[in-house]
N, C-alpha and C positions, 0 to 999 in steps of 0.2 A: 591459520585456518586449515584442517583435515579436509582430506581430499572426501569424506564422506558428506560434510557440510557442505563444502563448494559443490560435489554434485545436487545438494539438497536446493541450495539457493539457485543454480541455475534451473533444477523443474520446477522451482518455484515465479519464478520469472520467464516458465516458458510463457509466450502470446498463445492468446486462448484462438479458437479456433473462430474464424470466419472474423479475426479481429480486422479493423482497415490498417492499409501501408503504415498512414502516421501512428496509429497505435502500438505496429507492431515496433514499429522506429524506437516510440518512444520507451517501448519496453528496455530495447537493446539497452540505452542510452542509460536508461534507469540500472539495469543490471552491471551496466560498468562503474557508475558510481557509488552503487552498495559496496560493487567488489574494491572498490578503492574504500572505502569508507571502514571496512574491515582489516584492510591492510592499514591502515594511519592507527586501528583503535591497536590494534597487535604492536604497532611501533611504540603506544604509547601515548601518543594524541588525541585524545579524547574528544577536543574542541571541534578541531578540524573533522574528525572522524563524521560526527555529531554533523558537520558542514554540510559534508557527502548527501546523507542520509536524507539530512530534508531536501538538497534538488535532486535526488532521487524518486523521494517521493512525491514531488512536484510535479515529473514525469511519467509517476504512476501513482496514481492518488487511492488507485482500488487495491494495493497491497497491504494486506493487513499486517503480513511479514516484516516491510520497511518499518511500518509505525512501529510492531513490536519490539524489534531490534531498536529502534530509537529510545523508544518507553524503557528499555532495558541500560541504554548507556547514559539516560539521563538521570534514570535511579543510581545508577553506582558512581555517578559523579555529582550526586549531591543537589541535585536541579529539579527538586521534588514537584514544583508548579508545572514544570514542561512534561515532565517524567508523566504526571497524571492525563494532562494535553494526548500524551502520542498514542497512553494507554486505553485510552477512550475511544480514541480514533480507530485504534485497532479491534475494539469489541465489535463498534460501529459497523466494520466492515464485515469481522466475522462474528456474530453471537453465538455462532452453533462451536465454536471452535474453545474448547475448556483453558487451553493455555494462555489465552489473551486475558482471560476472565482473572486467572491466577496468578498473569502478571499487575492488574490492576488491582488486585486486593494486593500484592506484595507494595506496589504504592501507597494506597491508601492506609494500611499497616505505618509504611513509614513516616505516612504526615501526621498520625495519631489518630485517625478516623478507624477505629477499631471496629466498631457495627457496620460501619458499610464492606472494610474490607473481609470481615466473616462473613455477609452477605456477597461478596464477590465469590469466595472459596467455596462456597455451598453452593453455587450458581453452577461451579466448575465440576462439582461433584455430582451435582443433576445430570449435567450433559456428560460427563462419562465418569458411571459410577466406582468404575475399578481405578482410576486415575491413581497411582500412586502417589506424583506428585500433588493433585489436588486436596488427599488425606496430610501427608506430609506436613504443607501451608497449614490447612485448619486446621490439624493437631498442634501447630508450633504454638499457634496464635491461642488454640483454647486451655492449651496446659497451664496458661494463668490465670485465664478468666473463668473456665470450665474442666480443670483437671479431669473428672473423670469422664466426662463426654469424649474428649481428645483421647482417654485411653484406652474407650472402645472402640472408638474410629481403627486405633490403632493394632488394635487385637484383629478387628475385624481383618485387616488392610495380611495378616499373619494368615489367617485360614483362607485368603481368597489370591493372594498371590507372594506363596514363599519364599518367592525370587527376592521379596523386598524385606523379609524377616528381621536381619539383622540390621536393617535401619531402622526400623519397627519396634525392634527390641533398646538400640538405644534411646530413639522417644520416648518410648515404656519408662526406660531406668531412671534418664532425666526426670520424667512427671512424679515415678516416687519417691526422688531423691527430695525434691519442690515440695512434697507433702508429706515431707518427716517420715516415711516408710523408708529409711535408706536401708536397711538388711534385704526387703523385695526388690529394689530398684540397682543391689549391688547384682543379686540371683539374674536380671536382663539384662544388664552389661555384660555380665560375664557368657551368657549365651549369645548373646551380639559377638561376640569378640571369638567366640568358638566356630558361629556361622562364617565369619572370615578374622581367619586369624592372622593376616600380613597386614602390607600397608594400609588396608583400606577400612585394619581395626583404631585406626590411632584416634578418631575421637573418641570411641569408646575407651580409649584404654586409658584416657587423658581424663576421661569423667569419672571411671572406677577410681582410678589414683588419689584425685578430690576426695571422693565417698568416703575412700579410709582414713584420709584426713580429719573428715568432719568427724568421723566415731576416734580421732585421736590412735589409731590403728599406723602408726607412724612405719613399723616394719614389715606391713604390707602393701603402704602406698609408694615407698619407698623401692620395694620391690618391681611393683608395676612402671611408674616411672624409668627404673633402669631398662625393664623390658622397651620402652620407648625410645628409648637412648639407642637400640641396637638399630632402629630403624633412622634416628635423628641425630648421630653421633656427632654432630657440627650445631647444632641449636645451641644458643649462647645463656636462651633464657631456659631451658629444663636444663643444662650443667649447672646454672645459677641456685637454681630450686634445689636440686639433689644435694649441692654445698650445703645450702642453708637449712637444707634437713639431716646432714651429716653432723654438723657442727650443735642442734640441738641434741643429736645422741651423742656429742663429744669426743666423736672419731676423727680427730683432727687430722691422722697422715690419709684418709680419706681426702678431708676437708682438701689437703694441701692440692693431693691427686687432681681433684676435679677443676678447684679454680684454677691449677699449673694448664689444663687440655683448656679450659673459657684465654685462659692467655696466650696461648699460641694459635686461637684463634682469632683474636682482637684483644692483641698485646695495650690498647690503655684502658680496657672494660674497668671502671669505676668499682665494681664489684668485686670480681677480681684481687684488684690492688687491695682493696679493703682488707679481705678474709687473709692473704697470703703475707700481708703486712701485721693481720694479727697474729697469725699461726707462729710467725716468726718472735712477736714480741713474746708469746707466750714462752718461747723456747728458749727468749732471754738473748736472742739473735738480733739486735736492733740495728747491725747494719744492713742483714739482709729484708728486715721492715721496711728498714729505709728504703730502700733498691726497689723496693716491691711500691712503693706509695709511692715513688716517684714517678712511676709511669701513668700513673693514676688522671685520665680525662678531668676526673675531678676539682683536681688542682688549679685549674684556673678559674673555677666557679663558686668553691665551698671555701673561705677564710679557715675555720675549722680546721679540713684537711694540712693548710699550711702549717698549724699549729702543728698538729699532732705530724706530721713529719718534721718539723724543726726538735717536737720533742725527742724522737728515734734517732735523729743524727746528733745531739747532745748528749743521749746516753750512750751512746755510743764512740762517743771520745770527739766526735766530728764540730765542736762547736763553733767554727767560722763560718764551716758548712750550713749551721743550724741558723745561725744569724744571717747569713744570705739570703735562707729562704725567707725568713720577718720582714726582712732589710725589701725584695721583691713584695713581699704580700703586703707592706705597708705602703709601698707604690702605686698597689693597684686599690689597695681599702685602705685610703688615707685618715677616715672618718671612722675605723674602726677600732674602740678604744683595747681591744683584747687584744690584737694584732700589736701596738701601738705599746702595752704593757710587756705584751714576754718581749719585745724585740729590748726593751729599757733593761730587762730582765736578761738579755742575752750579753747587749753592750758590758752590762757591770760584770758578766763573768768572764767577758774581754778586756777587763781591768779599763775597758774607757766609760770611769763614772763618770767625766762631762756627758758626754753624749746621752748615758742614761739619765742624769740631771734634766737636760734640756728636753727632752722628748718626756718622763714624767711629770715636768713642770709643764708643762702643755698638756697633757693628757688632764692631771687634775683640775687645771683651767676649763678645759672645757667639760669635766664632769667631775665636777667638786663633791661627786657622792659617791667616787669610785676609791672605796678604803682602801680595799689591798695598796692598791697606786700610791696612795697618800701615804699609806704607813712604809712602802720600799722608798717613798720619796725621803722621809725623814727619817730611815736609815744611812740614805746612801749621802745627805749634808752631812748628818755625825761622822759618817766615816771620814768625809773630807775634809772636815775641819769647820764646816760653817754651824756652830753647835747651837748658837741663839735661833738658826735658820730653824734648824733640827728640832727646838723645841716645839719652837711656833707649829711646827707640822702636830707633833704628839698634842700637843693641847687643844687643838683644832680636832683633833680626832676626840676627846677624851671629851670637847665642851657638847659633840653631840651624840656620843656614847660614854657617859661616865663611869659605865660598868667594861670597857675594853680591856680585857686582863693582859694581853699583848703591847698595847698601848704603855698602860698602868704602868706593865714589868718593864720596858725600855724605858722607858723616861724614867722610874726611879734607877734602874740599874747605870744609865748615864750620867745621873747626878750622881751618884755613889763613888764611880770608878774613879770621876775628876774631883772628889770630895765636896761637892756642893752640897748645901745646901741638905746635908744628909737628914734630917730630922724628915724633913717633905721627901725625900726617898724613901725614908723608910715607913711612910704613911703611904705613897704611893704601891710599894711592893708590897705592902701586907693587904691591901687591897686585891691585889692580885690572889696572895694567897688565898684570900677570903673565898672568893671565886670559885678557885679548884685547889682547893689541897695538897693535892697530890700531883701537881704541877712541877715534876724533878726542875726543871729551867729556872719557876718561881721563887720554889725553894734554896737554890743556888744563889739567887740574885740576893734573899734576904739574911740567907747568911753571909753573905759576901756585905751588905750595908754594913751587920752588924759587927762584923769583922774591921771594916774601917772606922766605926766605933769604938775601936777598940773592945769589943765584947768578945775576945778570941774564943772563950770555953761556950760560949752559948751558938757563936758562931759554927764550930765541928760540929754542934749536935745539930744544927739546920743542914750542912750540908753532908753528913755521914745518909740523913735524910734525903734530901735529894739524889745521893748516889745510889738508892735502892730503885729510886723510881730511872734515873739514869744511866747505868752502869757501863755505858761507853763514853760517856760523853767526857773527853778533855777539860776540857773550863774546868768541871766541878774538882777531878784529880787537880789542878792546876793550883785551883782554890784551896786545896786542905790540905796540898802542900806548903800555901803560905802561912795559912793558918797553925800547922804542928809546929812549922819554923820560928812562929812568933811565940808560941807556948814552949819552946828550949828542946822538941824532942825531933832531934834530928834526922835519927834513923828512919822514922816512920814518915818526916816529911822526907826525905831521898826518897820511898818509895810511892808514897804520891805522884812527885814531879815526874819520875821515870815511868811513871804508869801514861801519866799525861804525854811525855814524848811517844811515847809508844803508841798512841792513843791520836797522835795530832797529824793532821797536814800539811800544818806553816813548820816554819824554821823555829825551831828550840832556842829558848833564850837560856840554855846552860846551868841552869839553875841547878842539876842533880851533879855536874861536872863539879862544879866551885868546890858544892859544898863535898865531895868527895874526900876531899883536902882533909878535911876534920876525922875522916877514918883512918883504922891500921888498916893493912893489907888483908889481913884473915876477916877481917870488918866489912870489908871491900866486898870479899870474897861469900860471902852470907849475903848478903846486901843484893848481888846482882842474880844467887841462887835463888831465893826469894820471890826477886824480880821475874826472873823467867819463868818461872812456876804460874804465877799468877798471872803472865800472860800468853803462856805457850803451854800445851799437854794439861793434864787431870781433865780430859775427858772419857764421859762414861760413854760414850754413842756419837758415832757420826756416819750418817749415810747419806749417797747423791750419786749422782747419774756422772759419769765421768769417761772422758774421750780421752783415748792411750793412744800418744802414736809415738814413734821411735827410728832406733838404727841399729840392727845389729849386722856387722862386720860387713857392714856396706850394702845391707838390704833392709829396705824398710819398708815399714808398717801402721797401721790405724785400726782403732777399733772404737766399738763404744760397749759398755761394761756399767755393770752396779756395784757402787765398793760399800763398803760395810766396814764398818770397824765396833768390836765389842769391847773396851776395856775389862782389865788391863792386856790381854793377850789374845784376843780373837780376833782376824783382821781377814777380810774374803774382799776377791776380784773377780764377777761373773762376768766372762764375756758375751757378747750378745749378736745377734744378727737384727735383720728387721721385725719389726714389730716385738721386740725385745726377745726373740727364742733366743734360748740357751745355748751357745755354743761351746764354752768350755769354762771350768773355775778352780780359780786358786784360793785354797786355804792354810791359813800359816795361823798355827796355837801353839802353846807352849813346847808343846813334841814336837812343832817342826812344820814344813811346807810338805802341801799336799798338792793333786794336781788331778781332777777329774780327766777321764779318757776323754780325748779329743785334742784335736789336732789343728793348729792355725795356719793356713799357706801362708807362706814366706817367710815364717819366723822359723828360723834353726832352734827346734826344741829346746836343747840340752842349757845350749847358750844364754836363751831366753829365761829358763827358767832359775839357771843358776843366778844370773844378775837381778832379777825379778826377786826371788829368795831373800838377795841380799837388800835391796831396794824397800821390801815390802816391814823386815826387820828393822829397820833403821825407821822407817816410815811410824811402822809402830809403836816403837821407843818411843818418837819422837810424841805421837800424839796422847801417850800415857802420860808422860812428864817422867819417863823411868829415867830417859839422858841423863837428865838432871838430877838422881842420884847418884852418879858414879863419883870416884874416889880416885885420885885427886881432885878438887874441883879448884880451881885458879884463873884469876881473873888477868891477862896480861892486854895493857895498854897501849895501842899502838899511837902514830901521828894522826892516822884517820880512822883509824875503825877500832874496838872495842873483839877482842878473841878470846874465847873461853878453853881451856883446857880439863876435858872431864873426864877421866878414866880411860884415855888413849882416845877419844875422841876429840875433834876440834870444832866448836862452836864459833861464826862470823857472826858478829851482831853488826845489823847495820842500824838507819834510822836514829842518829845521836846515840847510839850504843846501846840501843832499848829494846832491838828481839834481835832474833835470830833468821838468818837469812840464808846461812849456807850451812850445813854439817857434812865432817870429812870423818868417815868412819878409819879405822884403825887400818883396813885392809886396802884403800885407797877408793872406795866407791866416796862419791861426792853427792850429797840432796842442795839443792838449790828453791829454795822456797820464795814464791813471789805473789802479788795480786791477791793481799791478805783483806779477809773480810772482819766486820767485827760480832762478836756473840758473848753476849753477857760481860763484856771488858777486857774479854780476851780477842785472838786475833787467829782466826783461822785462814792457812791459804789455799786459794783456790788454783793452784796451778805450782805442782811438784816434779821436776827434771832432775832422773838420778841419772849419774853419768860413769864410765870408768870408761878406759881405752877399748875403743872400738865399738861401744855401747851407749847408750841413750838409751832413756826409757823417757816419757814426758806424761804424766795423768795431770786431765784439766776438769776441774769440776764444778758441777752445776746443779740447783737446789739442792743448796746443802740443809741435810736436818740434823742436827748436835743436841747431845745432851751434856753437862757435868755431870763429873764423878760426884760421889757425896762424901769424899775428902776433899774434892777441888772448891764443895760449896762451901765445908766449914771452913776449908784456909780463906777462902774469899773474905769469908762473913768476919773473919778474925782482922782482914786486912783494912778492909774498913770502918775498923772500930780503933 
């Protein structure tokens, strides 16, 4: 309570004159329990407060003051019967007095009695016509039921006392914003907000901000907003808002800015986690998704959330981690069959198909109409052996979708592989076919029937067909390696199979080794040339976003950069700062390395650039396919690894001998190639470490966009054929 209002309340509670002793007694007595009654409502306790107040007025029954203040705390606590009670009582006492008048319309307003409490406001406005607040009340109340009466009141309330202009001018903006004038209604906010332009503009500044919204004026509400921000910079829900209209212009390091300030101010804000866990996915960042969604309030309320963080720490290499969180969110939503399905879906990638077994054998019991479930349940019996189990599942699916092309192609592809029954395999997969066509998987499976048909030549033209529509996919190389091998031509099935190692994630079943035996050495040596071509270099384009960091002579380095590569001989490294400006670039063409003016702290020029030079050469070869004409070209075989000898150059092939891993140039720089992705059958890596003594260079990259050469696509197109 301001020492201006306690002096108000006590002349309001002086005893009148020629009052008796007990009256004046009872005054005291009354004045000490309002002032307690205001101390309880200040701590917080409304109840009690509220206590005070009626034996206070108990003690003085002629205050209109006490009732008012009563009628006043039982409105804002929701006790709209009493609230009306005290406000009545207070008219009662004083009728001549407008603000009692204006707190019983403020009641009656809130129990719904809309004509009496405009008749209270107008009552208040008789008895003093300049009443500011009086206009106020009636304007708020008639801007929906009388718009433009309320906005002459309001006008009026402008030429007769300016002091109150800029609230004036806000009611004004609001009633024209209410009645679709929003271009007039933005012209009085904004002179509201001019009449006082600090703290005491923020409603106006908060209703303007709206306005530009509604006309879709996104970077000028957005503007005003941030103006907000200077005065609110802790408010959780305008950072909120500013995000979510960051993120529709797609300025995401914005995005990241705002929700990072909402999280150091309530580190598990729901929202927060949200934006800063996508910002991350987007960036392809899924551990720091993770990190960001874990703190996430949410977490123990939305199953959803569980998911989508089990899925971030999966992608992210973390999958115990990922199954932890299932393993928990299935504890708490027992009954919850999505919950219930990735956790079966997580076990089997923990290699414990029991456990995925039993929890989808329960899952489909109790929603026998949950296919995904049904159909990973009658994958995961075939894998383990129970194959009668396995079918029963696929027929069960098939007897109440007979058009399952999924269905269709496993069960015949599983009669096929064990020789069952192939006639009904191969009715089941052309079924499939039927369906979609162009179904690369489909098409595989039915050359693969027909192939254990013994139809080997009709079988390569099914799957040379699938391989357009798949051209990474393993299996199919897999398949027309067996296929060429049954047709007698050897060579072409070796580069099959070794496409498919190239190609795979499981262990090589040696199939391109054996038959090795059957070649000369110069045979060998074509054979693995071939090979590397078609899965390493002839490209025409590849650019991505890629993060350099390093060591040169014991000082290191980080950057982030745009690489570009033109074949066959253009190849550029733009370094960047934030928001991607330019800081410096390298370009290397056939003339040679070039070096834009600018300068990197901590990197030793000379040093950097000469190992860079060389790094960047070697890089290029590499992803031309040029290495691989050099002269000699020699295949030498070691106990574990497969080493190529090209023209003073040393090729490591790892992965059963099927790419290339390391290249050791003549002069001793070393490329280490790792974390290879796939594109069109080839294998690009996302993470290249050149090394020589003293030196490290490391580029790691991200959205990669590649094109072929249009010799890389004729050799393709020759390779599988």
């Amino acid at each position: 309570m301001t020492w201006p209002l306690l002096l108000l309340a006590l002349l309001l509670f002086r005893p009148q004159a020629g009052a008796s002793p007990e009256d004046r007694e009872g005054v005291k007595s009354a004045q000490k329990l309002y002032l307690k009654g205001m101390l309880l409502e200040r701590r917080g306790e409304p109840a009690a407060a509220l206590a005070a107040y009626e034996q206070a007025f108990k003690l003085d029954p002629r205050s209109a003051y006490i009732a008012g203040e009563a009628a006043e705390l039982s409105l804002e606590s929701g006790l709209l019967d009493k609230a009306e009670t005290w406000a009545r009582k207070a008219v009662s006492l004083a009728p001549a007095q407008a603000q009692v008048h204006i707190m019983l319309g403020r009641v009656l307003w809130a129990k719904g009695s809309v004509d009496s409490a405009q008749a209270s406001f107008e009552r208040a406005l008789e008895i003093d016509p300049r009443s500011a607040e009086s206009i106020f009340s009636l304007g708020a109340l008639l801007s929906v039921k009388e718009p433009e009466k309320a906005k002459r009141l309001l006008e009026r309330l402008i030429k007769q006392d300016y002091s109150q202009a800029a609230e004036a001018h806000l009611q004004i903006g609001r009633i024209d914003i209410q009645s679709g004038r929003i271009n007039e209604g933005i012209a009085h906010l904004k002179r509201s907000i001019e009449l006082e332009p600090g703290n005491e503009s923020l409603a106006a500044r908060y209703t303007l901000a709206q306005a530009y919204e509604l006309q879709r004026a996104t970077d000028s509400a957005l503007s005003e907003y941030l103006a907000i921000l200077k005065f609110e910079p802790q408010n959780i829900a305008l950072l909120t808002h500013i995000g979510q209209i960051y993120v529709l212009k797609a300025q995401w390091e914005e995005v990241r800015r705002c929700f990072e300030t909402v999280r150091e101010l309530q580190p598990s804000d729901p929202n927060a986690s949200h934006w800063l866990a996508l910002y991350w996915e987007r960036d392809g960042d899924y551990l720091k998704a993770a990190e960001h969604l874990k703190q996430s309030s949410g977490l123990k309320e939305e199953p959803a959330l569980n998911l989508r963080l089990s899925y971030y720490l999966s992608q992210a290499g973390r999958l115990s981690q990922a199954v932890s969180v299932l393993e928990a969110a299935h504890k708490s939503w027992p009954d919850n069959d999505q919950v219930a399905y990735f956790l079966a879906l997580g076990y089997d990638d923990l290699k414990r198909e029991e456990d995925a077994i039993k929890l989808l054998r329960e899952v489909v019991g109790l929603r026998p109409d949950f296919r995904d479930a049904r159909f990973q349940f009658a994958v995961l019996l075939e894998r383990t052996g129970r194959i009668e189990e396995s079918q029963a599942q696929f027929r069960e699916l098939l007897e109440h979708k007979p058009d399952d092309g999924p269905a269709l192609n496993y069960l015949g592809y599983m009669l096929a592989e064990r020789g069952q029954d192939l006639a009904q395999a191969e009715q089941l997969i052309a079924k499939a076919v039927r369906l979609e066509p162009k179904n690369g998987a489909y098409q595989d499976s039915l050359g693969w029937v027909h192939f254990k048909q013994g139809r080997s030549t009709q079988a390569a033209a099914e799957l040379r067909q699938a391989l357009e529509a798949l051209p990474e996919d393993e299996t199919i190389w897999d398949h027309l390696g067996d296929v060429y091998h049954s047709l007698g031509k050897a060579s072409s099935a070796w580069r099959f199979w070794k496409r498919a190692e190239a190609l795979s994630t499981e262990d090589s079943k040696g199939k391109s080794r054996k038959l090795e035996k059957e070649f000369s050495g110069k045979e060998v040596d074509a054979l693995y040339r071939g090979h590397l071509r078609s899965i390493h270099g002839g490209l025409g384009k590849l650019n991505a976003i890629c993060e350099i960091d390093g060591e040169v002579l014991g000082q290191e380095f980080k950057y982030k950069a745009l690489f570009s590569f033109k074949g066959p001989d253009q190849l550029s490294i733009e370094v960047v700062g934030p928001l991607f400006t330019p800081l410096m670039k390298l370009r290397l063409t056939k003339d040679g390395l070039t070096m834009d003016s600018g300068q990197l702290s901590g990197v030793p020029s000379q040093s950097a650039l000469r190992i860079t030079g060389e790094a960047l050469t070697a890089l290029r070869d590499y992803l031309s396919g040029r290495i691989l004409d050099l002269e000699p070209f020699q295949v030498r075989r070691g106990w574990r690894r497969v080493r190529v000898a090209a023209g003073g150059w040393r090729l490591s092939l790892g992965r059963f001998g099927s790419r290339m891993e390391g290249i050791e140039a003549p002069a001793g720089l070393r490329l280490e190639l790792a974390r290879f992705s796939r594109y069109q059958g080839r294998l690009i890596p996302h993470e290249i470490t050149a090394r020589r003594r003293g030196i490290r260079l490391t580029l790691r990259f991200s959205q990669i966009n590649a094109e072929l050469s249009a010799q890389a696509l004729i050799d393709e197109d020759t390779v599988s054929r």
